[in-house]
N, C-alpha and C positions, 0 to 999 in steps of 0.2 A: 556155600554161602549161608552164614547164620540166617536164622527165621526172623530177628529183632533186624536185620540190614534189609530183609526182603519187605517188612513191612515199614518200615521209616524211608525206604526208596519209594515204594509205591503210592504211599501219602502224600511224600515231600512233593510228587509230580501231579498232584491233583490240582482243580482249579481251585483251590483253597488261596492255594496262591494267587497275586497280582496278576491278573493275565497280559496285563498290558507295560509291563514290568520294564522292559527292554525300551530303549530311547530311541527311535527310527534312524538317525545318527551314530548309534554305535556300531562300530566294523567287527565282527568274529570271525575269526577264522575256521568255516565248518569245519575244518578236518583237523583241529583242536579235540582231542579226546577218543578219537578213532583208531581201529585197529587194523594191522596189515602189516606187511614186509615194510613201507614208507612210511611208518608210525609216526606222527609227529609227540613226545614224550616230553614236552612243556611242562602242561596242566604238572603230571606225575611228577616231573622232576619239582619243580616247585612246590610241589605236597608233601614231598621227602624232604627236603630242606627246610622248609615251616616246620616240622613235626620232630627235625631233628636238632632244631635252633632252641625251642621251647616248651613243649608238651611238657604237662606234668607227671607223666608217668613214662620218659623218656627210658630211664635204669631199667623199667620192664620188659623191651623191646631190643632184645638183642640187635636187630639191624637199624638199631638210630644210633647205637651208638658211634663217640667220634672215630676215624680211622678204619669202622670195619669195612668202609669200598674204599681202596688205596686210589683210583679211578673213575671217571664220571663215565667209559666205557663199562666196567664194572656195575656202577651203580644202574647203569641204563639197562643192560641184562635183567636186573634184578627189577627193575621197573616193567618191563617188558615180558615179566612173566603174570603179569595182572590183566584181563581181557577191556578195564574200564577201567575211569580215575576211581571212580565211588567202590570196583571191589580193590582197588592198592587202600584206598583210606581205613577201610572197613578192617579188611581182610590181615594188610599187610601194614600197618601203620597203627591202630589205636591197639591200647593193653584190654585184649580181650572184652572186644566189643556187645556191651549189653547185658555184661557181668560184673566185673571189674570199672569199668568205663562205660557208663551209659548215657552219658550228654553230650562229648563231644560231636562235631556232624561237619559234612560237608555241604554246597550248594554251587550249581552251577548256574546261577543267575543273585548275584548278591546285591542287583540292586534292588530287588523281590525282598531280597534281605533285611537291606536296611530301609525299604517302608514298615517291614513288619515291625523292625525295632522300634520305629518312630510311632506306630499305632496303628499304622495303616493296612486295615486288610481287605478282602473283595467278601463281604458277608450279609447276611438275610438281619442280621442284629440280634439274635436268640444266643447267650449263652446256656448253654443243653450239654446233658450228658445222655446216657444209654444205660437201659436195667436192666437185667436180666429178667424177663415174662416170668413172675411169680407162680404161676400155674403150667406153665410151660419151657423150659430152659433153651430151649431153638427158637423162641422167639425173642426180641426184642422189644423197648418202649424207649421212645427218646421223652425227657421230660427237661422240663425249662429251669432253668437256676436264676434267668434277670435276662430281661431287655433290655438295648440301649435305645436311647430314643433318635428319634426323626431317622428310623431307619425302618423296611419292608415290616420286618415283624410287630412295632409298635406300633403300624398304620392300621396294620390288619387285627389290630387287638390280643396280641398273644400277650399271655403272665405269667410272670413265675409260678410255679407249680401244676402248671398245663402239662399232659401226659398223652402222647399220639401212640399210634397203635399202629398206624400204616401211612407210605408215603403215595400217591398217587396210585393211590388203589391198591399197592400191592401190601401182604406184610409183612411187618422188619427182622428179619431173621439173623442169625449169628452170619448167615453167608452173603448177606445183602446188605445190613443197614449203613456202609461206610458209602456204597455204592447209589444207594437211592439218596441221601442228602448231598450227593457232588455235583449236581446239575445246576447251571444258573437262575432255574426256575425248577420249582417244585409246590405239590399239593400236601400237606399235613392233615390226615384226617386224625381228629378229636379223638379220645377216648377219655375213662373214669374209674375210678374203682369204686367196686359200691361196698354195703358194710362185711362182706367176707373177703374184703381183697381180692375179689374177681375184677378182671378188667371186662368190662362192656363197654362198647363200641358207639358211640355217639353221629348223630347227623349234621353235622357241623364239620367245614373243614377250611384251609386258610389256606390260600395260596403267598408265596413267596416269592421272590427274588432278589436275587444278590448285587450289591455295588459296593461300590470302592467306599471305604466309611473309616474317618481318623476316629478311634475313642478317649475321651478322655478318662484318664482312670480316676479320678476326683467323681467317684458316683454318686456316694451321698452324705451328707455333713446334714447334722442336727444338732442341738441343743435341749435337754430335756432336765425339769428341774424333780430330782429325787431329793424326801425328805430335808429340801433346804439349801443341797446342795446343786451348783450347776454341771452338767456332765455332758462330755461332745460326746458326739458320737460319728467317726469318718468310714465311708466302705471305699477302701484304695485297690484297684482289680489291679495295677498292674507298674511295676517300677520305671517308669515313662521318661525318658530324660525332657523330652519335648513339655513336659507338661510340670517341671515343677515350680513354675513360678504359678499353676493355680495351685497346687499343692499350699507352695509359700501361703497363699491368701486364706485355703481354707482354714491355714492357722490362727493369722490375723483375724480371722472372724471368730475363733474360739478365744480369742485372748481379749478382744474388745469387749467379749461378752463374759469376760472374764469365769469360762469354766475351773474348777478344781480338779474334775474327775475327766478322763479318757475312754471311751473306747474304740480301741483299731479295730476295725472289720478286714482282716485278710486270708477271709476264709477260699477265696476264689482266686486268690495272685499267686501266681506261679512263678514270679520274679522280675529279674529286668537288671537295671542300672545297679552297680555296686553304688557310686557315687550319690542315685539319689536315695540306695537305703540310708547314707551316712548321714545325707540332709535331711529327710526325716528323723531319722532318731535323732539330730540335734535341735527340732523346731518340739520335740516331745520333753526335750530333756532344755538345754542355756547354758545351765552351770559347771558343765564339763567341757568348755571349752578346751582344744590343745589337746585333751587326753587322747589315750587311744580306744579308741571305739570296738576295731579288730584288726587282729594279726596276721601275715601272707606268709605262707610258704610256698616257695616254687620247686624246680627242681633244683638238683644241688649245683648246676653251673650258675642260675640266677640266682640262688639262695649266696652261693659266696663274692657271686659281682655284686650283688646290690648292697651289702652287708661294708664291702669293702669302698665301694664309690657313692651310694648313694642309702644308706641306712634309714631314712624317712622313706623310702618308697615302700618298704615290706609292712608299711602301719597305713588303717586308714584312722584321722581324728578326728575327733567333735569339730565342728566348723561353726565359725557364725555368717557364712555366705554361701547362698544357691548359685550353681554355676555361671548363673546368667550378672553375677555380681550382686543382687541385692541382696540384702539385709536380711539372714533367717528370722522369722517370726518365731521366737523361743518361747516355751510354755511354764520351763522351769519345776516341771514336773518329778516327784521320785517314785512314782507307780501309773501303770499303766497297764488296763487291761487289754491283751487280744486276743481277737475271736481267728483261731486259725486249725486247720484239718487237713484231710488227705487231699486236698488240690495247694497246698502251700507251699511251695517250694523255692529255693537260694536265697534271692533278694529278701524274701519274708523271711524265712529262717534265722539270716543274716541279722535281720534286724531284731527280731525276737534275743538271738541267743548275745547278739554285740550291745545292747539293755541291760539284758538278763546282768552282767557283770558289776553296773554302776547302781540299777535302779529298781525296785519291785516289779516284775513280770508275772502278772497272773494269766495263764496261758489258758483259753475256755475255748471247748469243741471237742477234736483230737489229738494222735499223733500227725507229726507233718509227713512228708513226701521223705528227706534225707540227704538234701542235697547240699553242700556245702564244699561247692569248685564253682570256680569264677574260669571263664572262658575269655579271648580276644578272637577279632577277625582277623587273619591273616591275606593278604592280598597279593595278587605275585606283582612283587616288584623289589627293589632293590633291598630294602630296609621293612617290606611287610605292611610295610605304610599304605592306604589310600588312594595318594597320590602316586603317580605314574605308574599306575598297575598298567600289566602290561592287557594293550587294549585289543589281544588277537580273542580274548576268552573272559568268560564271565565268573571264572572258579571262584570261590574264598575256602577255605577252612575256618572253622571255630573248635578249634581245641578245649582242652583243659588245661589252665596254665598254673593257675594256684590254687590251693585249699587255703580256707578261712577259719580262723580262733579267734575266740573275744579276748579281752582283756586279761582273762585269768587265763587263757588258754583252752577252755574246750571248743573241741570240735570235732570228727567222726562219728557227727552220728547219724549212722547209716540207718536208724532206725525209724528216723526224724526223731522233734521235741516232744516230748511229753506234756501233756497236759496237766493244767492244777485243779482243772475244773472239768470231767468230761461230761461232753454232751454229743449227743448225734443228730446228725442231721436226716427225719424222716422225710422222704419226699411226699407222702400224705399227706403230711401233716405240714407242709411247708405254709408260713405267713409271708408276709408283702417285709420286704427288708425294712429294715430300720424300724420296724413297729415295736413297739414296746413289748408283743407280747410275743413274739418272734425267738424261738424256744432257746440259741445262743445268744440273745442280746437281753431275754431276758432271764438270763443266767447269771450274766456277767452284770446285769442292775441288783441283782437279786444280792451278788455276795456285797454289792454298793450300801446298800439297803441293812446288810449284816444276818440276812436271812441264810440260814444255811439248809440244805437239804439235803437228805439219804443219798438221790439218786437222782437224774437226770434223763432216765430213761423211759422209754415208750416201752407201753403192752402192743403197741402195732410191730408188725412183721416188718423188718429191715430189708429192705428190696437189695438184692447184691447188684454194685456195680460195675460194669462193664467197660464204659470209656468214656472218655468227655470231650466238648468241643475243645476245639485247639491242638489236641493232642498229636493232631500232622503237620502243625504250625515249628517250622526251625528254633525259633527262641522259645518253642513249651518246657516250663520248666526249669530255663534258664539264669545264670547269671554271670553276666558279662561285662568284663573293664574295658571303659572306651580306648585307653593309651596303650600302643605295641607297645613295648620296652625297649631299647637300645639292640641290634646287633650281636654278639659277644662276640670279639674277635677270635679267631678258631674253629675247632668242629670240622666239616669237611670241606676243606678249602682245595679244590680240585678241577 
């Protein structure tokens, strides 16, 4: 079993998750997923059939393709040689999981799922990553990126740029630190670095606890007047479908206020909704109504059904409406700054690079993450739909179903975007977001301004990072089209 399956299993089962996830009313059938002579081979079979309906990297995997089980005895053998659903998906179903394929995932509880997708998760409110101890590389330091409010950590007074050294006395080690922040309650003791980059250890410490907490990604919207001109300025953490009608507003507020200049903050969004990067970029943009915003490639059996039946599905276009029917708030903008880096991933991307083709994209930070596949939920039921999944079991898959190109066409890059502006983000040196003097935001006023500079870099020591919250979260990273696509008739019909 790969080491990328062993530790994405062992995350995915943390209480990270919803714990209360499950509906007192839903019926499972325990011995769904179980091994023995009286297997029951459901889950499995249905993971085989989802994966061999639509996966996008279907051609790689010799046993999806259509005809190679002439038989559903056949195919059950071949299921049956897998001890769990999660090692057939892993093992025996994705194109070389963690290589080739690293966002696809399974989940055996998806209504845990689709709270996550909607916002909802069970958290202390600290978005935190993890550094490697400067002085020591076996230790660890979790430090804070933003709190949300009316949650544990903003009662207790944590901020961005707070840097702990140990959780409840103990300290945070490469072998420990995933383990000491998974408890419902936990102690964070202080720490600092002082002017040699030494960490010393402070007498101050915060106790925490975790609850169920919806975020809104609409964190912070301003208005700031440079040299004359007005300039928003939005930090969107996360592609929310649930939340774009504050989105919509945040717009309307920069339109009343009639800003010229932009900047997106999505140095922390790791993705989300295809659909609402598209609303977005059209509440940034107006004038490109109808166009195409970005292009879908599937595999080549949906590449030539949709081409043939339905050729508007494989584009997504500028819209003048958010899901929910109203009226996008357009800005009618042809340039727009964003501030995006190594937590940046699909939906941002997405939007970044589906811009990049109509409109001036000045990119400030770094490179992104690289991801550019759009994933759906698959559910076991007739059609993959939703509805009447079958209610012995809680599976879903989320595949990869398509890769994404803008307008002109790019897309594979696996290396993520580049940047036009680079800058790094020092955790010492970190400011209070959206302040003007806030070393990315005041980059990206700076080139507003027409000030240009050498260099954007710190004489402070770059702390290597290690990991970040969310990163055991199923949709980390992600991006996901709400609509299964039709059936195709064929494949293994058996």
């Amino acid at each position: 079993m790969k080491i990328y399956k062993l530790l994405f299993l062992f995350l995915f089962s943390s209480s990270l998750l919803i714990s209360c996830s499950k509906n007192d009313d839903d019926v499972v059938d325990e011995e769904v997923g179980k091994t023995g002579p009286d297997r029951n081979l459901e889950v499995e079979d249905f993971m085989y059939k989802g994966m061999n309906e639509i996966y996008l990297y279907k051609s790689y995997v010799p046993k999806l393709a259509d005809g190679y089980f002439t038989t559903q005895d056949d195919l059950n053998d071949f299921l049956d040689d897998f001890d769990t659903p999660e090692d057939l998906f892993y093992d025996g179903l994705v194109y070389d999981y963690g290589e080739q394929d690293r966002f696809s995932f399974m989940t055996d509880d998806y209504i845990a799922l689709e709270n996550r997708f909607a916002g909802t998760s069970t958290t202390t409110g600290m978005n935190y990553g993890f550094a490697y101890h400067p002085n020591d590389e076996s230790k660890v330091l979790l430090y804070v990126r933003y709190v949300q409010p009316n949650t544990s950590a903003a009662d207790t007074g944590i901020e961005r740029g707070m840097i702990f050294n140990k959780v409840d006395g103990e300290v945070m080690t490469l072998a420990n630190y995933g383990d000491l922040v998974r408890p419902e309650n936990f102690t964070l003791h202080q720490a600092e670095f002082d002017e040699n980059m030494d960490v010393v250890g402070l007498d101050k410490t915060y106790d925490l606890s975790k609850a169920e907490y919806t975020a809104n990604p609409v964190y912070i919207t301003k208005t700031f007047n440079v040299d004359g001109k007005k300039v928003g300025y939005l930090m969107y953490n996360s592609f929310t479908a649930d939340f774009d009608a504050e989105l919509n507003n945040a717009f309307n507020n920069f339109k009343s206020e009639g800003i010229t200049e932009l900047i997106l903050d999505l140095r922390y969004n790791g993705g989300g909704s295809v659909e609402s990067a598209v609303d977005l970029a059209s509440m940034i943009t107006g004038q490109f109504e109808g166009e195409i915003f970005s292009q879908q490639q599937w595999n080549p059996s949906y590449q030539s059904y949709f081409k043939e039946n339905n050729p508007d599905r494989l584009v997504d276009r500028f819209n003048d409406k958010i899901r929910t029917g109203d009226l996008i708030n357009s800005l009618n903008l042809d340039k727009v700054y964003v501030i995006a880096g190594k937590s940046s991933a699909s939906a941002s991307e997405l939007t970044i690079n589906g811009l990049d083709a109509w409109i001036d994209v000045v990119h400030v930070g770094q490179n992104t993450v690289g991801k550019f596949q759009a994933s759906v939920t698959l559910y076991d039921s007739q059609n993959f739909g939703r509805e009447n999944a079958n209610p012995n079991h809680k599976y879903a898959i989320q595949p990869l179903v398509y890769k994404s190109a803008n307008a002109l066409g790019n897309s594979d890059y696996v290396d993520g975007l580049v940047p036009d502006i680079e800058v790094k983000e020092y955790i010492n040196e970190y400011k209070p977001l959206g302040d003007p003097s806030e070393p990315l935001l005041a980059a990206a006023l700076d080139d507003i301004k027409g000030v240009k500079k050498a260099s954007y870099f710190s004489k402070s020591p770059e702390l290597e990072i290690l990991d970040e919250t969310g990163s055991d979260a199923p949709e980390f990273q992600k991006m996901f089209t709400d609509e299964v696509p039709p059936v195709i008739p064929g494949g293994n019909e058996f």
